[in-house]
N, C-alpha and C positions, 0 to 999 in steps of 0.2 A: 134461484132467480133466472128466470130467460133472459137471453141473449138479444139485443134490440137488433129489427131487424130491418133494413132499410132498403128500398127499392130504389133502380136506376134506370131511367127509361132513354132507348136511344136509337138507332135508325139499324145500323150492324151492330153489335158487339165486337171491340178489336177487328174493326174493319177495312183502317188505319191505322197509321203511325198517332196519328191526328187523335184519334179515339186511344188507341192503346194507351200516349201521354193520360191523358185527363183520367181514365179507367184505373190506373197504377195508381195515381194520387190519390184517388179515392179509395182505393181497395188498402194501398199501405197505410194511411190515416185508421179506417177501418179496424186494419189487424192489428194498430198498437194501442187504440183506444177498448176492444174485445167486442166489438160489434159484426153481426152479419151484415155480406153486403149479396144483392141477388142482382144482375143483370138482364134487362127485356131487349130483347131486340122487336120488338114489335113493326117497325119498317114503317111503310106510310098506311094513312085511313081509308085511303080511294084509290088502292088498286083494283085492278080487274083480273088480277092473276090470282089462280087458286093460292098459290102458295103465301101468297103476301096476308090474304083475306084471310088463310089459316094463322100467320104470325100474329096479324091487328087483335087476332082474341086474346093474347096471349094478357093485354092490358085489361082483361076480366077479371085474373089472377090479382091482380093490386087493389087492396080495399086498407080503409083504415082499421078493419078488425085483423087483418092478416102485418099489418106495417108497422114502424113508428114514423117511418117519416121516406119524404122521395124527392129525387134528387133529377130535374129534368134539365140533359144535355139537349138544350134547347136549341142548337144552330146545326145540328146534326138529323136533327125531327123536319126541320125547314126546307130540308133539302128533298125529302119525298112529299112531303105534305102540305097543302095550304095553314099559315099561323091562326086561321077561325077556326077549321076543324079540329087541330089540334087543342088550342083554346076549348072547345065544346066539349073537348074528350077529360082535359084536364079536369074541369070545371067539377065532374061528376065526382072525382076523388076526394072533395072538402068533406070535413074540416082537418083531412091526413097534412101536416107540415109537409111543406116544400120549398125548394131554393129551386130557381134559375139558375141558365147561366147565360150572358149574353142580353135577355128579352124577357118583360114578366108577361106570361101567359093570362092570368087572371087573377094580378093583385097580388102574387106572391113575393117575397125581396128575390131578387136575383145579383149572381157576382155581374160588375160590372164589365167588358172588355174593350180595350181602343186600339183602333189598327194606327193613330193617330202620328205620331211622335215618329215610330220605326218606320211605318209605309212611308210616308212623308219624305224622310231625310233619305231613302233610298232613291223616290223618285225624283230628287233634286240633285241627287247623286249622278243618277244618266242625265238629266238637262243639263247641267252647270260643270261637271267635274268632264263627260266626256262629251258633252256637246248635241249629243241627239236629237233630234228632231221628229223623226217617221217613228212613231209607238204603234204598235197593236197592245190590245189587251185585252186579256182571257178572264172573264169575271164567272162570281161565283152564282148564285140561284136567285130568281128575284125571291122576295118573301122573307130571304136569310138575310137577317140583320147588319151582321159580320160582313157578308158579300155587298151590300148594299153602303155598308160605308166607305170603303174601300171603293168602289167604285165612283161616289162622291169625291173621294181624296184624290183619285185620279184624275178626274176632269177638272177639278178645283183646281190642281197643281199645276196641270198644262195650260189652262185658261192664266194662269196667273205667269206664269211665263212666257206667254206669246203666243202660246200650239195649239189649234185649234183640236177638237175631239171630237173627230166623226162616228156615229156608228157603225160604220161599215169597219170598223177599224175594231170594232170592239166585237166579242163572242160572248154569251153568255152562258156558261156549263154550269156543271154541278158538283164539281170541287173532285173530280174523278179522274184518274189516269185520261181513259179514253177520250175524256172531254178538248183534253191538252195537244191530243194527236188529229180528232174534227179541228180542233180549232185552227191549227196550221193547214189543213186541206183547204178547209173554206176561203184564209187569206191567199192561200198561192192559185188554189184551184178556180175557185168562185168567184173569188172579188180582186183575184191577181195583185194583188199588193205584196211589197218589197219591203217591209220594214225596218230601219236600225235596230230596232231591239221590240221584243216581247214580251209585256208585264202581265206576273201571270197572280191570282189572287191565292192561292196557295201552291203548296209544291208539287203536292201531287199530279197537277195539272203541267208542272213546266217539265218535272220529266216525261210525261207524255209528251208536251210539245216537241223538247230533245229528240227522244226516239226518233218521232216522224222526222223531223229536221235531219237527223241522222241519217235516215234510210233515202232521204234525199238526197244526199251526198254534200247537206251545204254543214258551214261547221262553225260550231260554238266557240267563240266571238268572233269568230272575224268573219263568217259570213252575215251572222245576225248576233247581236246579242241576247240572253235571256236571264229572265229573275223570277223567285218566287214567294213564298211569304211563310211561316210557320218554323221552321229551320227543326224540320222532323227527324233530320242523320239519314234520311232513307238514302241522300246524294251517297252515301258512306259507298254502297252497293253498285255504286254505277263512276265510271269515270269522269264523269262532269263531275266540275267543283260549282255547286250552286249559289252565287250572290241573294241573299234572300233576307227575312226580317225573322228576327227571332221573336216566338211569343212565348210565352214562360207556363205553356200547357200543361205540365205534370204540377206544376205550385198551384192553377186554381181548379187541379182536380183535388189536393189535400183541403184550400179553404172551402170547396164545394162540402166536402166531409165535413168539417168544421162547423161550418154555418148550419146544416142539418139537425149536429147531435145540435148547436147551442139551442133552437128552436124548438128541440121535445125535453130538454130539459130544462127550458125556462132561462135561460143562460146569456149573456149579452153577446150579440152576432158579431163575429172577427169584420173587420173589414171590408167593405164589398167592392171598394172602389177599384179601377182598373189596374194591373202591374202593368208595369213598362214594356215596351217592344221597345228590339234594338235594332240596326242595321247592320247584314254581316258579309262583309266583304270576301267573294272567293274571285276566280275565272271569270264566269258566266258572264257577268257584264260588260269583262271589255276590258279591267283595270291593266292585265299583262300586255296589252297593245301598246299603252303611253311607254312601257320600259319597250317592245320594239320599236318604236319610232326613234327612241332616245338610241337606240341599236345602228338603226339603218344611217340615220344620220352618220353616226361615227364610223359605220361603215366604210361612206362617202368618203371620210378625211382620211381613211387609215388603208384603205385599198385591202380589204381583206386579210392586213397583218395583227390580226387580234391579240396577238399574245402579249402586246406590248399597251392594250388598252386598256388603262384601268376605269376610263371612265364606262365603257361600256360594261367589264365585270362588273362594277359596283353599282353600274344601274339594272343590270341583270340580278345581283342578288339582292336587291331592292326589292326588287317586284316579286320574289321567288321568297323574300320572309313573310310579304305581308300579304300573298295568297296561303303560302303556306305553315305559316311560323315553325319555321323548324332555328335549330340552334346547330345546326352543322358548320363548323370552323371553316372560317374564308380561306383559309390556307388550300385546306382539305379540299373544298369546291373548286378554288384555282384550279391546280393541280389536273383537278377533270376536267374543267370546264376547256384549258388549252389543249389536253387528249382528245376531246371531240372536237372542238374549232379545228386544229391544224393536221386531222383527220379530211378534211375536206375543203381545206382552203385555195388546194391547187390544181383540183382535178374536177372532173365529173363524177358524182356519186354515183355507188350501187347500192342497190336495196340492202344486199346482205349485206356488204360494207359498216351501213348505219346500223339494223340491229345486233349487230355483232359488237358495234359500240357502244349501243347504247347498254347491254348485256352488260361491258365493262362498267359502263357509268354505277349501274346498279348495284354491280361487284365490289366496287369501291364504294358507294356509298353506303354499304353494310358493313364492310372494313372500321369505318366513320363509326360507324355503331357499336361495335366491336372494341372500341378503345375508350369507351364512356361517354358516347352522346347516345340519346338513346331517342329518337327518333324510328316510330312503328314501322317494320316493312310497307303498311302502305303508304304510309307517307315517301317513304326512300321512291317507290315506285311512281311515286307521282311527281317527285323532283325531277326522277331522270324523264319521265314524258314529258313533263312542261322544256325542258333541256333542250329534248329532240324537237317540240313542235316550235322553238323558238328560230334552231337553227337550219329548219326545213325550210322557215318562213327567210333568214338569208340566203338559203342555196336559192331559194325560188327567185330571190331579188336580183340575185348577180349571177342567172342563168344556170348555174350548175347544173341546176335538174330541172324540169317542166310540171306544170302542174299536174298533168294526169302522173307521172310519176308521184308525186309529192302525194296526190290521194291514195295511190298504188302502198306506198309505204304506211303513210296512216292506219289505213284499212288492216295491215300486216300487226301492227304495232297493236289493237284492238283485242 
């Protein structure tokens, strides 16, 4: 008996994070069920580039005598192509089974998906939790579904809070790095606007934004905030901790699988309704700010004699569990935390000074690890950065050091 063999139609193949989730889920459903799965990248219907118009044939290849059934990553199709053409193109494939996902092209079921619930309660998160006002936002493609509700959810939300939503305020990309890094030139360059924060409709676009942000010298949160949406791990790779919304991408690559085989063999279709988004809290937005305010204040009272302040350690490893949840003993943290405070409480700092300490922080924080907490080198690594950029942010309040230093050390610390 052959092997049932089932087509996937999509813009790149593993072109993203974004696509690789959804691609795995199909592909592993696939290999435990004993079906083949073949991948198009067919791209879009109406380019003008040789190469693209060499890909679009490649959707000649797909018939119901070569298939049992197709699987169309349909918000990924939206992003090079108009939804009619693509529609037109599908159309020709009946009566081959197919699932959506996102959008029915022409009558097919498709899974359903909501930015609702997770987008929502993020961006209520920067209005109400940290007060924001001045938004930009990087939206996805018109035509795509997904981008288009999201975009709705944004100005719904603002509108419902008082904030008005202008378009100048808004960009419209295509869910692409480079979209993320225009989108910050246009607001500083073009339209000269200063935003408190940056919502960006997937991640991909807010680490482009970063980048640019980066290479400008302004810095995530405190000069702006930034958020993204899909919660892809690509942040893994970069030292921004990204605030963003998780959508549950590799689960409705498996019910995409699912719902295919049910529909060639007669079989009742799993579920199509939406999974859940969640909102997940890192940096990016700003949360480590409310633990320095609650810092500087007690600053204020205690005249720079920190060793003796528990309220400021405990609102420092407050904000230090629940960006980073780590389970490193407050003992163990003390211990450092007054090695690098009383390091620089009396004097003027030196660049080398602080990496040299913060070298120790690290040192010690792998010690921490070393005696059964087990917390990953990167994370250790990112404890002691958040550490230093907490206390740079004191030296800078109480003079120690100047800003262009304080960039000078950042920049080192990179």
């Amino acid at each position: 008996m052959l092997r049932q063999r089932i087509a996937v139609v999509t813009d790149w193949p593993f072109s993203s994070v974004y696509h690789e989730g959804l691609e795995r889920g199909i592909d592993s459903y696939a290999c435990a069920q004993g079906f083949e799965v073949i991948h198009f990248a067919v791209g879009s219907f109406n380019s003008q580039k040789q190469f693209d118009r060499i890909r679009e044939r490649l959707f000649e290849l797909i018939s119901p005598q070569a298939f049992a059934g197709l699987i169309i990553l349909t918000p990924t199709m939206c992003n090079l192509c108009s939804r009619a053409r693509l529609a037109e193109e599908v159309a020709k494939l009946k009566p081959l089974p197919m699932i959506g996902l996102a959008d029915s092209l022409c009558g097919e079921p498709y899974l359903k998906t909501s930015s609702g619930p997770g987008f929502v309660s993020l961006l209520k998160h920067l209005i109400y939790d940290h007060g924001y006002r001045h938004f930009c936002y990087v939206s996805g493609p018109y035509g795509n579904r997904e981008a288009e509700e999201r975009l709705f959810l944004y100005r719904q939300t603002l509108a419902e809070a008082g904030i008005k939503s202008d378009p100048l305020n808004e960009y419209i990309g295509g869910f692409v790095f480079e979209d993320g890094r225009e989108a910050v030139r246009v607001f500083w360059d073009e339209r000269r606007l200063r935003p408190e924060v940056i919502v960006c409709a997937n991640d991909g676009m807010a680490l482009g934004a970063w980048q640019e942000l980066k290479e400008r010298r302004l810095n995530v949160p405190c000069d702006v905030a930034l958020t993204g949406f899909d919660e892809i791990r690509l942040s893994d790779y970069f030292s921004l901790q990204l605030t963003t919304v998780r959508q549950p991408i590799y689960e409705e690559g498996l019910i995409l699988a699912q719902a295919i085989q049910a529909l060639i063999t007669g079989n009742a279709l799993p579920s199509l309704e939406p999974l859940a988004t969640e909102v997940v809290i890192r940096h990016s937005c700003g949360c480590h700010k409310v633990v320095r305010k609650n810092f500087y204040s007690s600053l204020r009272r205690s005249g720079l004699q920190l060793k003796a302040s528990s309220e400021v350690f405990n609102a420092t490893l407050e904000g230090f569990g629940k960006a980073l949840s780590l389970s490193v003993p407050k003992a163990e943290l003390r211990k450092l935390w007054d090695r690098l405070v009383l390091q620089g409480a009396k004097e003027k700092i030196e660049q080398e000074v602080l990496l040299e300490v913060v070298a120790k922080i690290r040192e010690g924080l792998w010690d921490c690890s070393l005696k059964g907490i087990k917390p990953s080198l990167q994370e250790l690594n990112e404890l002691a950065e958040e550490m230093l950029e907490i206390l740079l942010d004191v030296y800078a309040q109480s003079d120690l050091i100047g800003r262009h230093e304080r960039t000078e050390i950042t920049e080192a610390m990179r």
